[in-house]
C-alpha positions in Angstrom: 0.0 0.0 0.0 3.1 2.2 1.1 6.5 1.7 0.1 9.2 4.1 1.0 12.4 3.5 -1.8 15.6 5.1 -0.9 13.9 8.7 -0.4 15.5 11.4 0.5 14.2 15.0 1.6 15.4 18.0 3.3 13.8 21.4 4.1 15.1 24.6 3.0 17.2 26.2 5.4 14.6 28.7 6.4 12.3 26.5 7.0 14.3 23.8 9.0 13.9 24.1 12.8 13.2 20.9 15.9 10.5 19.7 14.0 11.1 19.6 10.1 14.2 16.5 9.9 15.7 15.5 7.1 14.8 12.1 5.9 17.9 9.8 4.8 18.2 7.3 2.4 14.8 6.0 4.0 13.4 2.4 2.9 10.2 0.9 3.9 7.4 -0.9 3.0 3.9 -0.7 4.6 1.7 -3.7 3.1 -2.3 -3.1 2.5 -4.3 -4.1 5.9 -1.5 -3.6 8.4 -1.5 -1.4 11.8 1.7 0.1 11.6 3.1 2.3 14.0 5.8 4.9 14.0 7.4 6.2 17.0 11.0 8.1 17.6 11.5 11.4 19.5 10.5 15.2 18.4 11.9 16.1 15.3 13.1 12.3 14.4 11.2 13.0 11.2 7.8 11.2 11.9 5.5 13.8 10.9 8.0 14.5 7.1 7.5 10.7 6.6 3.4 11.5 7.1 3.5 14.5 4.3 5.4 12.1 1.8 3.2 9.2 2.8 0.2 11.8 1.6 2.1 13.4 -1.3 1.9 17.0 0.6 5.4 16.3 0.1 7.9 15.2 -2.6 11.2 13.3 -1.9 14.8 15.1 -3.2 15.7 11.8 -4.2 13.9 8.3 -4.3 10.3 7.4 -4.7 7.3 7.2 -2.5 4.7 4.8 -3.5 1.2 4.6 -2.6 -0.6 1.8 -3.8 1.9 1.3 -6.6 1.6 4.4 -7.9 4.5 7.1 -7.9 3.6 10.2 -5.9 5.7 12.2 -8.3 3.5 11.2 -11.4 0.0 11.6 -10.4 -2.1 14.4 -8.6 -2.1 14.9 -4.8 -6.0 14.9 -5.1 -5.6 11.3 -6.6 -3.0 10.6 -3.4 -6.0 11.6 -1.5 -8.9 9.8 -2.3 -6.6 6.9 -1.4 -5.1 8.3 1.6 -6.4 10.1 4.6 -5.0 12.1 6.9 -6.0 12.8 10.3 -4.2 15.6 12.6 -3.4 15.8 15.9 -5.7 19.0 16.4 -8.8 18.2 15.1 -9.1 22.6 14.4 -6.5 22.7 11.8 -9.1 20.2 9.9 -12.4 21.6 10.8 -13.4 24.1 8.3 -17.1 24.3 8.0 -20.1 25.4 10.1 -22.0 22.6 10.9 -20.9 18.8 11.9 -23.1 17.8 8.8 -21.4 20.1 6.2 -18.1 19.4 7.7 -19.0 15.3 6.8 -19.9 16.0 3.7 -17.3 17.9 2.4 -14.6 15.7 1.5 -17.1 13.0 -0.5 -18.1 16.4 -2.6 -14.9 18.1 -3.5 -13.7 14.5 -4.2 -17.4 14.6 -6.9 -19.3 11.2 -4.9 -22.7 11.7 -6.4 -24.8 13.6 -4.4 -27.6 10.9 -2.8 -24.3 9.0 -1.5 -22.9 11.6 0.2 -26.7 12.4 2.0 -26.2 8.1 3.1 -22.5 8.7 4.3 -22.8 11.8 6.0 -25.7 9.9 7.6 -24.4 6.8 8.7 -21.4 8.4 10.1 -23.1 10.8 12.2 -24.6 7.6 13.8 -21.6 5.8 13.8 -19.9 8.8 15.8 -22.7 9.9 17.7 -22.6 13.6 16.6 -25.8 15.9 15.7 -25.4 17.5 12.3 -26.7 20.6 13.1 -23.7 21.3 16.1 -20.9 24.0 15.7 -18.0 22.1 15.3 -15.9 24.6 17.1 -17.8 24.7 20.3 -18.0 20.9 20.8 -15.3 19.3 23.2 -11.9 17.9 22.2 -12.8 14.8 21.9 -16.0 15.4 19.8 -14.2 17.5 17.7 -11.5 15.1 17.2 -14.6 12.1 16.5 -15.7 15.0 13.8 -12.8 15.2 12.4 -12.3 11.2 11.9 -15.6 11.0 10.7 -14.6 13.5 7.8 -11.9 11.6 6.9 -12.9 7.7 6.8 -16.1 9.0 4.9 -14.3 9.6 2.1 -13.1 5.9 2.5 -10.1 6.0 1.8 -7.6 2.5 1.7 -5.1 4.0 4.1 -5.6 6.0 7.6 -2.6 8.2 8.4 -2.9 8.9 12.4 -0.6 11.8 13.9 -0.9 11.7 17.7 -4.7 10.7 17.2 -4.9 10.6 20.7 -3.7 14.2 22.2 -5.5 15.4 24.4 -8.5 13.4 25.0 -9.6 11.2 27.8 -9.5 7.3 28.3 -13.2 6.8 27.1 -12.5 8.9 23.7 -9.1 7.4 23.5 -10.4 4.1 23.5 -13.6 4.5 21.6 -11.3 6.4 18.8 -9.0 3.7 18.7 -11.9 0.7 18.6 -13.1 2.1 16.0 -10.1 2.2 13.6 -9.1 -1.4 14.6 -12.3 -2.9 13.5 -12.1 -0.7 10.3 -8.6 -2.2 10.0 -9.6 -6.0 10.9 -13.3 -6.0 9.3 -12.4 -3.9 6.0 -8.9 -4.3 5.8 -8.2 -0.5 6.1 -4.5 0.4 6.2 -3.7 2.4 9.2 -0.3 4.7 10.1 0.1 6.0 13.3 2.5 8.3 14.7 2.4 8.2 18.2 4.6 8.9 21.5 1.6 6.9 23.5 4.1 3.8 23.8 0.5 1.9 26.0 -1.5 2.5 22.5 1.6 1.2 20.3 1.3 -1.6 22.5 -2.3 -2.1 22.8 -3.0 -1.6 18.8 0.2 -1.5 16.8 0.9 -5.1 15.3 4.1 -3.6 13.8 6.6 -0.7 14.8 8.8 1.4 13.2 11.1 3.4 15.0 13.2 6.2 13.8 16.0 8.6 14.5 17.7 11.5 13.4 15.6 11.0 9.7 17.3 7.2 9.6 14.8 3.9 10.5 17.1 2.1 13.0 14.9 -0.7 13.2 11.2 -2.4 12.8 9.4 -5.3 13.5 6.9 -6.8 15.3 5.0 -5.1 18.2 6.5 -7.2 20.7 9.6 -7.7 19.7 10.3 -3.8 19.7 9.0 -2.9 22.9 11.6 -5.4 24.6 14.9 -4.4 22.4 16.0 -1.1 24.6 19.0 -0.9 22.8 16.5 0.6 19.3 14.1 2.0 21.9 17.5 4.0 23.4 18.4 4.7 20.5 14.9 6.6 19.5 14.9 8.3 23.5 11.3 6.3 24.2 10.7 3.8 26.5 8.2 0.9 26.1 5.1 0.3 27.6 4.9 -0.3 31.0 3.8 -3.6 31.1 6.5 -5.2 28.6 9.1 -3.0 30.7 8.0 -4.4 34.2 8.5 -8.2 32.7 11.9 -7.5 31.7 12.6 -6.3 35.5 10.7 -9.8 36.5 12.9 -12.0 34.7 12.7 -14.5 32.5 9.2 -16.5 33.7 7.8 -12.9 32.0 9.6 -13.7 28.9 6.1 -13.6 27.0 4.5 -11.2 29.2 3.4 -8.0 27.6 -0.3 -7.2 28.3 -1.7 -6.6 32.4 -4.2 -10.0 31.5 -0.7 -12.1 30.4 1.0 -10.3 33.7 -2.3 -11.2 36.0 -1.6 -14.9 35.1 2.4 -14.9 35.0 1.9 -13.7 39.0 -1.1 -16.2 39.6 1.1 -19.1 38.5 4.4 -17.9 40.3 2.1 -17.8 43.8 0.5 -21.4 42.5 3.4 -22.9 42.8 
C-alpha cells in the first residue's frame, strides 16, 4: 500500500527548525491491511514521513509509493482519495459550520454523487454519535477530534494516516477512537499509520513498529519484539510500555508477558506454585 524506496528529503534552510528533519536514504514498505506504528523522539522526522506518505510532500531523491503508484507522477488529489490524513488537532481540519457540512465535504470536493454523500454523511453521524446541526468549534476535544475522523474515513479511503490521534482526549475517547479504527482495520482491511509517543496505545494496537532517528529507521518489527529491544528504543529516547518494561525487570518466567491479563496470570502461577 506504502512503500518508501531510498527517499531522500530535506527542508530549506529557512524553514528547517526541531521539527522539520531531514529524511535519509529512508526504505520501507507498509503492506495493504496492516497497523503500523511509527514512533522516535520530536523532530526524528515522523510527521515529514506522514506529508510524503500523503504526497503534501515530494522526496529530493527516491520514490514514494502509494498503492503502486509514484507520488511524483499523479495528482495529490488522486494521493488523497486513497489516503487520509487525520491531525493531531482536530481545528487545523475543521473548516465548515456545521458537523453535517463538515462530513460532507470531503465526498463532494472528491465529486461522490450527491444521494451517496446524504447516506455517508448519515451513517457516520450515527456511527460517531454527533448531531449534524452542532458548531463544530464549540463541541469538546474529543468530539471535535470524533468529527474530524468522521470527515476523513467518509471519504473511505484504503489508508488511515494517524498523527498523535490521541492528544488530548480522555480514556473513554481514547479508547472508543481507537476501537473504532481497529475494527475498520480488521473487518475492512483499512490500512492504518500511526504516529504516536503513547508507547501503551503502540502496545495495545500497533501489530508492527517502526522506530526512527535522526531522519534514519534504525529498526522495525513486530510489536512485541520492539518494545523489549532497549537498545532501538534508546536509541529513538522512548521507553516501552509499561507492562513489557515491568516483565523484563521480572525476569525471565515474564519472557512472554506483555499485556496486564498475560502479567495477571504470569503472578497467579508464580504464587500457585
Amino acid at each position: 500500500m506504502l512503500k518508501f524506496d531510498h527517499v531522500t528529503f530535506s527542508y530549506p534552510d529557512e524553514d528547517r527548525d526541531a521539527k522539520h528533519a531531514t529524511i535519509k536514504d529512508l526504505s520501507f514498505e507498509i503492506k495493504k491491511g496492516e497497523f503500523v506504528a511509527l514512533i522516535g523522539s520530536n523532530g526524528a522526522g515522523k510527521s515529514t514521513i506522514s506529508r510524503l506518505a500523503n504526497g503534501l510532500l515530494l522526496p529530493d531523491s527516491g520514490h514514494v509509493f502509494v498503492d503502486g503508484e509514484d507520488t511524483t507522477k499523479v495528482r495529490t488529489s488522486a494521493i488523497a482519495k486513497k489516503v487520509g490524513f487525520l491531525f493531531q488537532n482536530p481545528d487545523r481540519q475543521i473548516c465548515q459550520n456545521t458537523v453535517e457540512e463538515e462530513i460532507a465535504f470531503g465526498p463532494k470536493v472528491q465529486g461522490v454523487d450527491p444521494e451517496e454523500v446524504k447516506k455517508r454523511t448519515a451513517e457516520a453521524l450515527e456511527t460517531f454519535e454527533l448531531k449534524g446541526d452542532w458548531f463544530p468549534f464549540n463541541r469538546s476535544r474529543g468530539e471535535r477530534q470524533r468529527i474530524a475522523l468522521a470527515s476523513v474515513l467518509v471519504c473511505q479511503p484504503q489508508m488511515v494516516i494517524l498523527d498523535e490521534p490521541t492528544t488530548g482526549l480522555d480514556y473513554k475517547e481514547c479508547i472508543r477512537i481507537m476501537d473504532y479504527i481497529t475494527r475498520l482495520n480488521k473487518e475492512q482491511g483499512l490500512t492504518v499509520l500511526m504516529v504516536s509517543h503513547d508507547m501503551e496505545l503502540v502496545q495495545e494496537y500497533a501489530s508492527r513498529v517502526m522506530v526512527l532517528t535522526d531522519g534514519r529507521l534504525v529498526g522495525e518489527g513486530p510489536t512485541n519484539t520492539i518494545m523489549k529491544n532497549m537498545e532501538i528504543l534508546k536509541q529513538a529516547h522512548v521507553l516501552p510500555a509499561q507492562i513489557p518494561m515491568l516483565a523484563m525487570r521480572f525476569g525471565d518466567r515474564f519472557a512472554d508477558v506483555y499485556t496486564v491479563e498475560e502479567m495477571t496470570e504470569a503472578i497467579r502461577g508464580g504464587v500457585q506454585k
